[in-house]
PyMOL commands that place a pseudoatom at each C-alpha (Angstrom):
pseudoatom trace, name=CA, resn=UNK, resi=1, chain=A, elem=C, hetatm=0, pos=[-9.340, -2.604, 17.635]
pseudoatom trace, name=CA, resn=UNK, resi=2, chain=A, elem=C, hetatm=0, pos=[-7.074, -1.910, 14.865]
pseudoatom trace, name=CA, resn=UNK, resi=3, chain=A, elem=C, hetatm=0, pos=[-8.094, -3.072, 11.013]
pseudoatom trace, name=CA, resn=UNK, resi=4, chain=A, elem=C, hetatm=0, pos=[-3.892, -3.456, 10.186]
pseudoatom trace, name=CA, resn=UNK, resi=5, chain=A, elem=C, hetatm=0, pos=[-1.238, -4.806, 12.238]
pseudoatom trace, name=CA, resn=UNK, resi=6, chain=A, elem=C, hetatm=0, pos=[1.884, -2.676, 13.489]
pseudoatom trace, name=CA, resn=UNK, resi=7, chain=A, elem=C, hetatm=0, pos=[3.883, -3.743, 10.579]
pseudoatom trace, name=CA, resn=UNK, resi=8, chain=A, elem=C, hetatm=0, pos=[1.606, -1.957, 8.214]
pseudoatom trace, name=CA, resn=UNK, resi=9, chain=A, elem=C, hetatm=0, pos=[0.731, 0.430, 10.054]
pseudoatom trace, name=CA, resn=UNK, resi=10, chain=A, elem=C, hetatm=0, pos=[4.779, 1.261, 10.594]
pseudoatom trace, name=CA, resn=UNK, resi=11, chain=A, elem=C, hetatm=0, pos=[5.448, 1.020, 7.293]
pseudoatom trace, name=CA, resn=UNK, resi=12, chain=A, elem=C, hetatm=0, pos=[2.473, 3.628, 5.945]
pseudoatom trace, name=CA, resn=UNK, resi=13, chain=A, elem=C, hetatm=0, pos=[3.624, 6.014, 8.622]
pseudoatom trace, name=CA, resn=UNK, resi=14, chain=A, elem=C, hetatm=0, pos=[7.636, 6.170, 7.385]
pseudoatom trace, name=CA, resn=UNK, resi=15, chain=A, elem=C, hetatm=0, pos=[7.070, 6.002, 3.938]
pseudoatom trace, name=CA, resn=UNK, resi=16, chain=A, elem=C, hetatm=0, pos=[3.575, 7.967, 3.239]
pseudoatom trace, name=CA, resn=UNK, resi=17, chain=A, elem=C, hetatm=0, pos=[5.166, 10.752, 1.704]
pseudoatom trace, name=CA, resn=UNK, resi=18, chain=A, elem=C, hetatm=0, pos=[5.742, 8.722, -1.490]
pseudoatom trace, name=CA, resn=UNK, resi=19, chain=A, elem=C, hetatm=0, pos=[2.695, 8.576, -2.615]
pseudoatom trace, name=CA, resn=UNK, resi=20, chain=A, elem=C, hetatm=0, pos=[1.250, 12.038, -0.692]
pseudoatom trace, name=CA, resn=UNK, resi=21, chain=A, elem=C, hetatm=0, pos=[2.649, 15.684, -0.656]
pseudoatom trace, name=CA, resn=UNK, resi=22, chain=A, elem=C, hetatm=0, pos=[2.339, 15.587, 3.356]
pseudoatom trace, name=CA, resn=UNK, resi=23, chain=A, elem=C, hetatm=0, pos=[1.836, 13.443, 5.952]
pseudoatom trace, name=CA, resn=UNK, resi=24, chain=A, elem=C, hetatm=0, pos=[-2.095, 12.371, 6.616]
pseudoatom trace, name=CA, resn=UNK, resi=25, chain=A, elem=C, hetatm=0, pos=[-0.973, 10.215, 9.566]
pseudoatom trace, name=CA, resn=UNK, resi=26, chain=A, elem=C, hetatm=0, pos=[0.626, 11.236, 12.561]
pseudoatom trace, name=CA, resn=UNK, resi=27, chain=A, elem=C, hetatm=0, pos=[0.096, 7.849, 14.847]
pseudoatom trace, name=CA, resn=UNK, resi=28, chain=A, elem=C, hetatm=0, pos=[-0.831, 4.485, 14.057]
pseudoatom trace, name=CA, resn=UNK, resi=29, chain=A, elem=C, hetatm=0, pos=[-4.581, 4.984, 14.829]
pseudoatom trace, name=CA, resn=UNK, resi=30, chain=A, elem=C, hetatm=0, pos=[-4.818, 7.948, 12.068]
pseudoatom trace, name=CA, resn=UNK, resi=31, chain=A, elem=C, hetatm=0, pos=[-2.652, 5.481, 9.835]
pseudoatom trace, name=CA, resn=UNK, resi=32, chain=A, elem=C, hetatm=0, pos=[-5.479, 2.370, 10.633]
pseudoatom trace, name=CA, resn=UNK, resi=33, chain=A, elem=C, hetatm=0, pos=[-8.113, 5.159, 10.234]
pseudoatom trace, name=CA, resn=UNK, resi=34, chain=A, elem=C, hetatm=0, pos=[-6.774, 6.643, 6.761]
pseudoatom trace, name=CA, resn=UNK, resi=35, chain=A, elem=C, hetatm=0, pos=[-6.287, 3.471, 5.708]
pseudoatom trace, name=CA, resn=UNK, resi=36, chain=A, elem=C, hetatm=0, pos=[-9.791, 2.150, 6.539]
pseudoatom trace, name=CA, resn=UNK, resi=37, chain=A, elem=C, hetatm=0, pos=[-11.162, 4.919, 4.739]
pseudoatom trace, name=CA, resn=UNK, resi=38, chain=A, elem=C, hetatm=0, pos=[-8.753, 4.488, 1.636]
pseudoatom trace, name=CA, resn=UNK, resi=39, chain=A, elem=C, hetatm=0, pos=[-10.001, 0.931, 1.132]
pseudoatom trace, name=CA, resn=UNK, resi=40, chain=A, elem=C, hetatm=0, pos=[-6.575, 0.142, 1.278]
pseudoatom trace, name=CA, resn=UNK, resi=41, chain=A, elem=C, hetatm=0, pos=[-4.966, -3.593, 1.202]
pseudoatom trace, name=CA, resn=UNK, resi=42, chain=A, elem=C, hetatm=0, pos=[-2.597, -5.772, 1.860]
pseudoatom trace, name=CA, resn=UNK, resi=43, chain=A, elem=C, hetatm=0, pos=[-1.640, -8.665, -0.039]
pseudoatom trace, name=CA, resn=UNK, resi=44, chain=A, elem=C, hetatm=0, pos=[0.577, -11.371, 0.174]
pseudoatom trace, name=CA, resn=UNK, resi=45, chain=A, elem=C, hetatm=0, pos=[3.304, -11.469, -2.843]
pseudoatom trace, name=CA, resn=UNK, resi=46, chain=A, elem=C, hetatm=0, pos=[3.662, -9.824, -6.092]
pseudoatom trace, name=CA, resn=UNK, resi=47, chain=A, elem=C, hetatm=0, pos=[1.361, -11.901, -8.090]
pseudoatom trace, name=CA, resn=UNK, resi=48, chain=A, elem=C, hetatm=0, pos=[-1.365, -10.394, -5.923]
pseudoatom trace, name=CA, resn=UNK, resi=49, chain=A, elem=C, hetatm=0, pos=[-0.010, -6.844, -6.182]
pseudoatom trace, name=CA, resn=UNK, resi=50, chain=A, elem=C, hetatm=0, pos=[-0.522, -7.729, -9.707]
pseudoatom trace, name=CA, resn=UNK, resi=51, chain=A, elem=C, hetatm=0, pos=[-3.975, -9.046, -10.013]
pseudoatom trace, name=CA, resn=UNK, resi=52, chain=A, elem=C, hetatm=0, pos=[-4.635, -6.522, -7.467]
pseudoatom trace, name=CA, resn=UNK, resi=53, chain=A, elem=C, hetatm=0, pos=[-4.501, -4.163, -10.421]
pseudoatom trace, name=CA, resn=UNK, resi=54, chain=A, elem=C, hetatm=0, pos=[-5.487, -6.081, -13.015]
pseudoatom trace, name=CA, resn=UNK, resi=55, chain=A, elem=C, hetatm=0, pos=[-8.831, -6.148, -11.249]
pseudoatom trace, name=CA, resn=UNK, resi=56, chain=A, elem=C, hetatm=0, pos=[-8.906, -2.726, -10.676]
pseudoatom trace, name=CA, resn=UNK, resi=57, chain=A, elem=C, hetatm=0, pos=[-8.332, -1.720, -14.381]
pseudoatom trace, name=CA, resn=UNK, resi=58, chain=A, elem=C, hetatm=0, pos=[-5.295, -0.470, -14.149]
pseudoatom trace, name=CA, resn=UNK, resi=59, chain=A, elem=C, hetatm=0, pos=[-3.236, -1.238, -17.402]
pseudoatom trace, name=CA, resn=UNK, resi=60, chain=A, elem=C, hetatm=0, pos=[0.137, -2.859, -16.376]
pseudoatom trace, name=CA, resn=UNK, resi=61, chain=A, elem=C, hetatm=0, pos=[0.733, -4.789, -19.680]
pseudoatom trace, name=CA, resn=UNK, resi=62, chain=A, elem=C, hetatm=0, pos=[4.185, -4.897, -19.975]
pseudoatom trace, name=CA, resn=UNK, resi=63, chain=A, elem=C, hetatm=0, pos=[5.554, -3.455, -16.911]
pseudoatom trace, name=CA, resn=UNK, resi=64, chain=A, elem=C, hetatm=0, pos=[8.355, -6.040, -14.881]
pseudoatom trace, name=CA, resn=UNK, resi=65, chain=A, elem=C, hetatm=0, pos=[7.408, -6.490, -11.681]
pseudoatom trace, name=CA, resn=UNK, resi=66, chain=A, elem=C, hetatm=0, pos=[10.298, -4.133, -10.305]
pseudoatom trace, name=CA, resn=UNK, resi=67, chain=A, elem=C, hetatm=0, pos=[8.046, -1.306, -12.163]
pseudoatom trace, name=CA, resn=UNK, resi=68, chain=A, elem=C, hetatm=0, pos=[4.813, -2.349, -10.459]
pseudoatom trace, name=CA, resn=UNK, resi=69, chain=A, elem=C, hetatm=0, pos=[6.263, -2.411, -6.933]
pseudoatom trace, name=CA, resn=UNK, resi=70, chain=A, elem=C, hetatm=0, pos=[7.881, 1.143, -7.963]
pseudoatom trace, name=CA, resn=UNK, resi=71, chain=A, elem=C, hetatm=0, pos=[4.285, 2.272, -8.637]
pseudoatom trace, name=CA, resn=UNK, resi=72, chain=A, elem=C, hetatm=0, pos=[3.852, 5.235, -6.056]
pseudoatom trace, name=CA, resn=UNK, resi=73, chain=A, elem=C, hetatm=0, pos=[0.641, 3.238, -4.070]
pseudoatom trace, name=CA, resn=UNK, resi=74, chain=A, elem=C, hetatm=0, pos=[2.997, -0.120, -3.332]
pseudoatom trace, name=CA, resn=UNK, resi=75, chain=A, elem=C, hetatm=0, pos=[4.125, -0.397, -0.065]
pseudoatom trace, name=CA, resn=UNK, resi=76, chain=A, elem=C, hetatm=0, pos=[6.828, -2.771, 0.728]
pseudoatom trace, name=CA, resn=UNK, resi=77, chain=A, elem=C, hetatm=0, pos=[5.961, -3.994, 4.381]
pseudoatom trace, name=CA, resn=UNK, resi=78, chain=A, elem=C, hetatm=0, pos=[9.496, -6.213, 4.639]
pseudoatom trace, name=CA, resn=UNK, resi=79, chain=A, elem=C, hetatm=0, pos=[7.769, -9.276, 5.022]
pseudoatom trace, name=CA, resn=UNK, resi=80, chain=A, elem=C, hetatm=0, pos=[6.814, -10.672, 1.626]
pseudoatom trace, name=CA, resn=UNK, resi=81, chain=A, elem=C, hetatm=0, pos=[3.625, -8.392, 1.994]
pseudoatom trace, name=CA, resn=UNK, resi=82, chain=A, elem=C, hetatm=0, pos=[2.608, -5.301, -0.001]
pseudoatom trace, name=CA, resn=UNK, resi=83, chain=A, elem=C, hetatm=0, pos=[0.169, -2.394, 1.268]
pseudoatom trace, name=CA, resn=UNK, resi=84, chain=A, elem=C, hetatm=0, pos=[-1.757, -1.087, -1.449]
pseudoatom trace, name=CA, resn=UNK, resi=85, chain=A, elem=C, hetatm=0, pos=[-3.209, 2.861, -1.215]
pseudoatom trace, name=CA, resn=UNK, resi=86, chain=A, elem=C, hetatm=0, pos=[-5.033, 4.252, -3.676]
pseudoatom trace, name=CA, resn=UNK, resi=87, chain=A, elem=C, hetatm=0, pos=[-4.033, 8.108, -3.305]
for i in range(1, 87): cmd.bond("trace and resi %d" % i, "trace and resi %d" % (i + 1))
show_as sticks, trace
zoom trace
């Protein structure tokens, strides 16, 4: 059984190349499977994205919230959620 729904899963799969130089998925099992091993995750608005960060040490003092869902490991599912990979 899958760790991600299709959404995520979809979205990873069209869009990895903007955070990695080539493709490490092919299907949505290697996409579940990378992700799994990434520790990636998915959160539910841009606050989170943000304290998502914040928690991680990651210094986004001063950065609108356009800039932090630019940042190269946000993944805009298309449903108010975000996918977070730390490449």
């Amino acid at each position: 059984m899958r760790e991600f729904d299709d959404d995520v899963l979809e979205c990873f799969l069209e869009n990895q190349l903007q955070l990695f130089p080539e493709r490490v998925a092919e299907t949505l099992d290697e996409a579940d499977e990378f992700l799994l091993d990434n520790m990636a995750v998915v959160v539910d608005s841009v606050e989170e994205v943000i304290e998502f960060f914040e928690e991680e040490g990651i210094d986004i003092e001063g950065a609108m919230d356009d800039e932090i869902l630019d940042a190269d490991e946000v993944f805009d599912i298309g449903d108010g959620r975000y996918l977070i990979v730390e490449g």
